[in-house]
N, CA and C atoms as an extended XYZ file, in Angstrom:
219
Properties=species:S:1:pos:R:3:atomname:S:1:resname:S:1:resid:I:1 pbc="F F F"
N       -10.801       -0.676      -24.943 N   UNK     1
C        -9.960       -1.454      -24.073 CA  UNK     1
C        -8.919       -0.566      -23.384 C   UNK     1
N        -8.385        0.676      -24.464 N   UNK     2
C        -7.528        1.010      -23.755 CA  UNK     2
C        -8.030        2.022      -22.613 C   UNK     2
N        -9.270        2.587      -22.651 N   UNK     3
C       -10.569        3.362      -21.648 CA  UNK     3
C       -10.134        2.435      -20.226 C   UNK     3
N       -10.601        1.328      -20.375 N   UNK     4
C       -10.902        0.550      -19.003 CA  UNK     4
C        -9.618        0.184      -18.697 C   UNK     4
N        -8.136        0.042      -19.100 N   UNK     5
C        -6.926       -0.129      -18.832 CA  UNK     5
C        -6.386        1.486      -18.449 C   UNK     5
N        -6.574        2.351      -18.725 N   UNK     6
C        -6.749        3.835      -17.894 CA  UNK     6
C        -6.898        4.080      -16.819 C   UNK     6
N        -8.353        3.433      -16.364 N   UNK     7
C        -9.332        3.484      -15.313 CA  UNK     7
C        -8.678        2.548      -13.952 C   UNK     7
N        -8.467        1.410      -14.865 N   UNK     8
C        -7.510        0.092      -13.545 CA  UNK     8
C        -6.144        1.231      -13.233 C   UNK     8
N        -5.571        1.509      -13.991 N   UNK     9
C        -4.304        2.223      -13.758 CA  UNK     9
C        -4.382        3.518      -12.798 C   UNK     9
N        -5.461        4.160      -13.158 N   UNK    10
C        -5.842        4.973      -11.913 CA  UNK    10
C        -6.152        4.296      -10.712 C   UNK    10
N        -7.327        3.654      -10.648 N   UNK    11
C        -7.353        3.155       -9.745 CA  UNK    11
C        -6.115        2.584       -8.627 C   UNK    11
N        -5.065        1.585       -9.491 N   UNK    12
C        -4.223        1.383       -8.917 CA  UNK    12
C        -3.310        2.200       -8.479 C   UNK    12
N        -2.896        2.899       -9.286 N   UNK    13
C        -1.765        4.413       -8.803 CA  UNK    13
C        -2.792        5.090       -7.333 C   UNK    13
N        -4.084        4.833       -7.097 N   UNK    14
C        -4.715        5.615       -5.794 CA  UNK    14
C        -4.046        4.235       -4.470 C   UNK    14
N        -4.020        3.313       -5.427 N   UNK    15
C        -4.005        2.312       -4.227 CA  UNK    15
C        -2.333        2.602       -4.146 C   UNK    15
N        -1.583        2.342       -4.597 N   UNK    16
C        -0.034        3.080       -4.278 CA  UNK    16
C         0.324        4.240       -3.268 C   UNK    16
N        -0.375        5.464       -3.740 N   UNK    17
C        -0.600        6.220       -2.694 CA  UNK    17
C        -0.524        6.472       -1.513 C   UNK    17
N        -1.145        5.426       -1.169 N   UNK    18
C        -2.744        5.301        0.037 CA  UNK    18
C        -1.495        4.033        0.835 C   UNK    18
N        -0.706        3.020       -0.016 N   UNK    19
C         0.048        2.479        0.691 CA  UNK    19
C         1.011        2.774        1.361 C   UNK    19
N         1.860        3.479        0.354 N   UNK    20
C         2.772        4.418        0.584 CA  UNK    20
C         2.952        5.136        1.712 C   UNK    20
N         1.847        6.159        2.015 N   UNK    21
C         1.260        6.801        2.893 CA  UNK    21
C         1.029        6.648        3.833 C   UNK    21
N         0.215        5.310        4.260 N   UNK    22
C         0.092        3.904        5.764 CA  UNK    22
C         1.631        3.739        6.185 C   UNK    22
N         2.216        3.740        5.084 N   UNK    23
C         3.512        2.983        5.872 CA  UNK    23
C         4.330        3.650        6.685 C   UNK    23
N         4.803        2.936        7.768 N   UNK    24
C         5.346        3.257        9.025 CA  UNK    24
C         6.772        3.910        9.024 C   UNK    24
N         7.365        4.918        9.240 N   UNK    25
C         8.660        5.525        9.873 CA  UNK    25
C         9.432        4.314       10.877 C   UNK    25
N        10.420        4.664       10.378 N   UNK    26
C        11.119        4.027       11.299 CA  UNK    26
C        11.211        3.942       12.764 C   UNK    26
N        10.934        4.971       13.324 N   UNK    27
C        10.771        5.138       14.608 CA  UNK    27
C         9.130        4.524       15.290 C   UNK    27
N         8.750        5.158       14.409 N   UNK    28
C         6.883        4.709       14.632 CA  UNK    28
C         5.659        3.558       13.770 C   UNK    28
N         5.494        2.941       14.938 N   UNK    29
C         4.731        2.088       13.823 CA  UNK    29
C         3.013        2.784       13.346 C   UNK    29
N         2.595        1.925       12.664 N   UNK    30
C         1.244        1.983       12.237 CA  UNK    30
C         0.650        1.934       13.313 C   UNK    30
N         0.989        0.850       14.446 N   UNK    31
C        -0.288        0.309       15.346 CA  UNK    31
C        -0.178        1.582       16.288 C   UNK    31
N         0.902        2.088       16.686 N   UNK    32
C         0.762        3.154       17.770 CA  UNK    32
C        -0.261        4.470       17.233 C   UNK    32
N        -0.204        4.823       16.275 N   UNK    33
C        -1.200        6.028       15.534 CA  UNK    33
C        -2.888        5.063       15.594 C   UNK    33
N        -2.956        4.077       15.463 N   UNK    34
C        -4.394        3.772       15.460 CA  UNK    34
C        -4.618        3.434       16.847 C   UNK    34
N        -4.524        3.042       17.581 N   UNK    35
C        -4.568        2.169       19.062 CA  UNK    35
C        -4.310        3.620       20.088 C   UNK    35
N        -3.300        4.615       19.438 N   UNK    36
C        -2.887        5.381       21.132 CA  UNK    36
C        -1.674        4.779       21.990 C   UNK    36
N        -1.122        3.948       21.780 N   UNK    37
C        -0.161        3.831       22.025 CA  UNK    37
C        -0.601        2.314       23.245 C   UNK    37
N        -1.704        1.944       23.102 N   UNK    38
C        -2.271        0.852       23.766 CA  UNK    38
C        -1.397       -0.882       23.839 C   UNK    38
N        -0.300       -0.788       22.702 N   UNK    39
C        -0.016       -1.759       22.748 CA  UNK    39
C         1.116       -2.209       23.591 C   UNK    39
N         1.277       -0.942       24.403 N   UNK    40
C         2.552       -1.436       25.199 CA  UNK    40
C         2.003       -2.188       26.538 C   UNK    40
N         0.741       -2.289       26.359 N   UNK    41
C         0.199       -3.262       27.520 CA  UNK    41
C        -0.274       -4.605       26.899 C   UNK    41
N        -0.363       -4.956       25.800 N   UNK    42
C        -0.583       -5.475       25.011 CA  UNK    42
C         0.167       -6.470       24.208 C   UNK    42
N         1.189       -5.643       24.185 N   UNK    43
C         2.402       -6.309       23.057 CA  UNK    43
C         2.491       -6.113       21.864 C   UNK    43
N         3.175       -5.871       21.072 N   UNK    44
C         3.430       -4.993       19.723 CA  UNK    44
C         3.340       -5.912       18.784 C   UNK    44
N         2.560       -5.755       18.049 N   UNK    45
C         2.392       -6.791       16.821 CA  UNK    45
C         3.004       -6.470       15.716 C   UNK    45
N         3.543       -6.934       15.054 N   UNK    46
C         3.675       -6.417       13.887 CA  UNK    46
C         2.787       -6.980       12.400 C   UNK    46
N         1.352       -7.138       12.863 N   UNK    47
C         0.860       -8.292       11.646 CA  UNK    47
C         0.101       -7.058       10.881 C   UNK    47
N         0.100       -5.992       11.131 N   UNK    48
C        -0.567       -4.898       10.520 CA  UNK    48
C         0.349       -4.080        9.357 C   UNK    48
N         1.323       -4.119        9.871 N   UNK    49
C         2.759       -3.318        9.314 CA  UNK    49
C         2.815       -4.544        7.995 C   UNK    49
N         3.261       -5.862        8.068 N   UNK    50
C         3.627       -7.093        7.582 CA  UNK    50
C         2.720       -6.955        6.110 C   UNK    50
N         0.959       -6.417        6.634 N   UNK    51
C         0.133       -6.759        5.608 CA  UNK    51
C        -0.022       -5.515        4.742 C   UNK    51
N         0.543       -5.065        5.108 N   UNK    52
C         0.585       -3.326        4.395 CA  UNK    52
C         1.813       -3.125        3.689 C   UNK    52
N         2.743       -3.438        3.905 N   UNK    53
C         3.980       -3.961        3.328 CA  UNK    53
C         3.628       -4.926        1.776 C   UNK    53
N         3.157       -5.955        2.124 N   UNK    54
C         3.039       -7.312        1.047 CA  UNK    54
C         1.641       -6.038        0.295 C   UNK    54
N         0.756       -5.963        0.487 N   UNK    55
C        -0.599       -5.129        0.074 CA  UNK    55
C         0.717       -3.768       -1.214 C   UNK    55
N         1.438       -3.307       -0.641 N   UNK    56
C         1.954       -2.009       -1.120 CA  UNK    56
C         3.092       -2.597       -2.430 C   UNK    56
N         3.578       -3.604       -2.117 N   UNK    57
C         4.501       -4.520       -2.808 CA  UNK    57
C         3.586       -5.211       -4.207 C   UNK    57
N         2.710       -5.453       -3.768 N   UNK    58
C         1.742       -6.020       -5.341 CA  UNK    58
C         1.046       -5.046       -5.515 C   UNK    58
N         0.754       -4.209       -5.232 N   UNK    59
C        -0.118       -3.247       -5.919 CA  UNK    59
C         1.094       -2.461       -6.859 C   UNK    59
N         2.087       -2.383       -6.509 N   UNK    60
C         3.330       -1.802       -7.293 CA  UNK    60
C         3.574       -2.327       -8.328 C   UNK    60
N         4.078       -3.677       -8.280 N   UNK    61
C         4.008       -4.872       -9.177 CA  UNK    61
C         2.889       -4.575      -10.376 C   UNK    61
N         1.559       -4.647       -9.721 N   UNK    62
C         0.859       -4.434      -10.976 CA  UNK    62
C         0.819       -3.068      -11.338 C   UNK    62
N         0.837       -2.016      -10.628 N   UNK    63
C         1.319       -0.653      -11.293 CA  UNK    63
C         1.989       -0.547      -12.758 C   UNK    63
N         3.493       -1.310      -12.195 N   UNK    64
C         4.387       -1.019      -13.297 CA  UNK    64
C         4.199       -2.420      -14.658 C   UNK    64
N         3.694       -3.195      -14.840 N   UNK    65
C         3.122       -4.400      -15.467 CA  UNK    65
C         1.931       -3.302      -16.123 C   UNK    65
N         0.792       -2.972      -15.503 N   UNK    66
C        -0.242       -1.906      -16.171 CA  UNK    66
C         0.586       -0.820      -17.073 C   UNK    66
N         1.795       -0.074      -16.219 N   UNK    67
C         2.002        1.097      -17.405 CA  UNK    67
C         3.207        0.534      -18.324 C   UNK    67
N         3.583       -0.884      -18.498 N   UNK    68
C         4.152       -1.390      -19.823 CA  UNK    68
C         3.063       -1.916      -20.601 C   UNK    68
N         2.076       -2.034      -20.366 N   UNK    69
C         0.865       -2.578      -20.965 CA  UNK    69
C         0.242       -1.208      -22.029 C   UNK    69
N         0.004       -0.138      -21.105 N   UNK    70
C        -0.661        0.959      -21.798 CA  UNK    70
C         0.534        1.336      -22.674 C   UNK    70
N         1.542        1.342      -22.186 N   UNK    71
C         3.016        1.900      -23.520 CA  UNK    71
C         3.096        1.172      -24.855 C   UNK    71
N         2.912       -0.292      -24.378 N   UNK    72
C         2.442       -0.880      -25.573 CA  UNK    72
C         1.545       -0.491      -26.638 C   UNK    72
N         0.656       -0.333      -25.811 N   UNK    73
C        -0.919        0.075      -26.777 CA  UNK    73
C        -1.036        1.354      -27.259 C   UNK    73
C-alpha cells in the first residue's frame, strides 16, 4: 500500500510542477505564448489562466494530504 501511495505522490508532485510552470507572470499571460499574441484581435480571455489556477490549487491540496498520509505510515 505504501508502494502505490509513493507512485500517486510522484505522480502528483509531476503534476505540481507542470502547474507551477504553465502559470502566467504577471505581465504575460498563458494565452499570448500559445496563440502569438492573436488575441488582441480577438479579445483576451482569461478562461485558460482561471483553469490552470483551480487545476494547480487541487493538485496541491492533494499533494500535501498525500505527504501527511505517507508520514503517517
Amino acid at each position: 500500500m505504501v508502494f502505490v501511495l509513493k507512485v500517486i505522490h510522484f505522480i502528483i508532485a509531476l503534476s505540481v510542477i507542470v502547474g507551477v510552470l504553465l502559470q502566467s507572470g504577471k505581465s504575460a499571460g498563458l494565452s499570448g505564448v500559445i496563440d502569438g499574441g492573436a488575441t488582441t484581435f480577438f479579445g483576451k480571455t482569461k478562461g485558460i489562466e482561471k483553469k490552470l489556477s483551480m487545476f494547480t490549487t487541487i493538485v496541491a491540496i492533494l499533494f500535501m494530504i498525500n505527504s501527511i498520509i505517507l508520514a503517517l505510515l
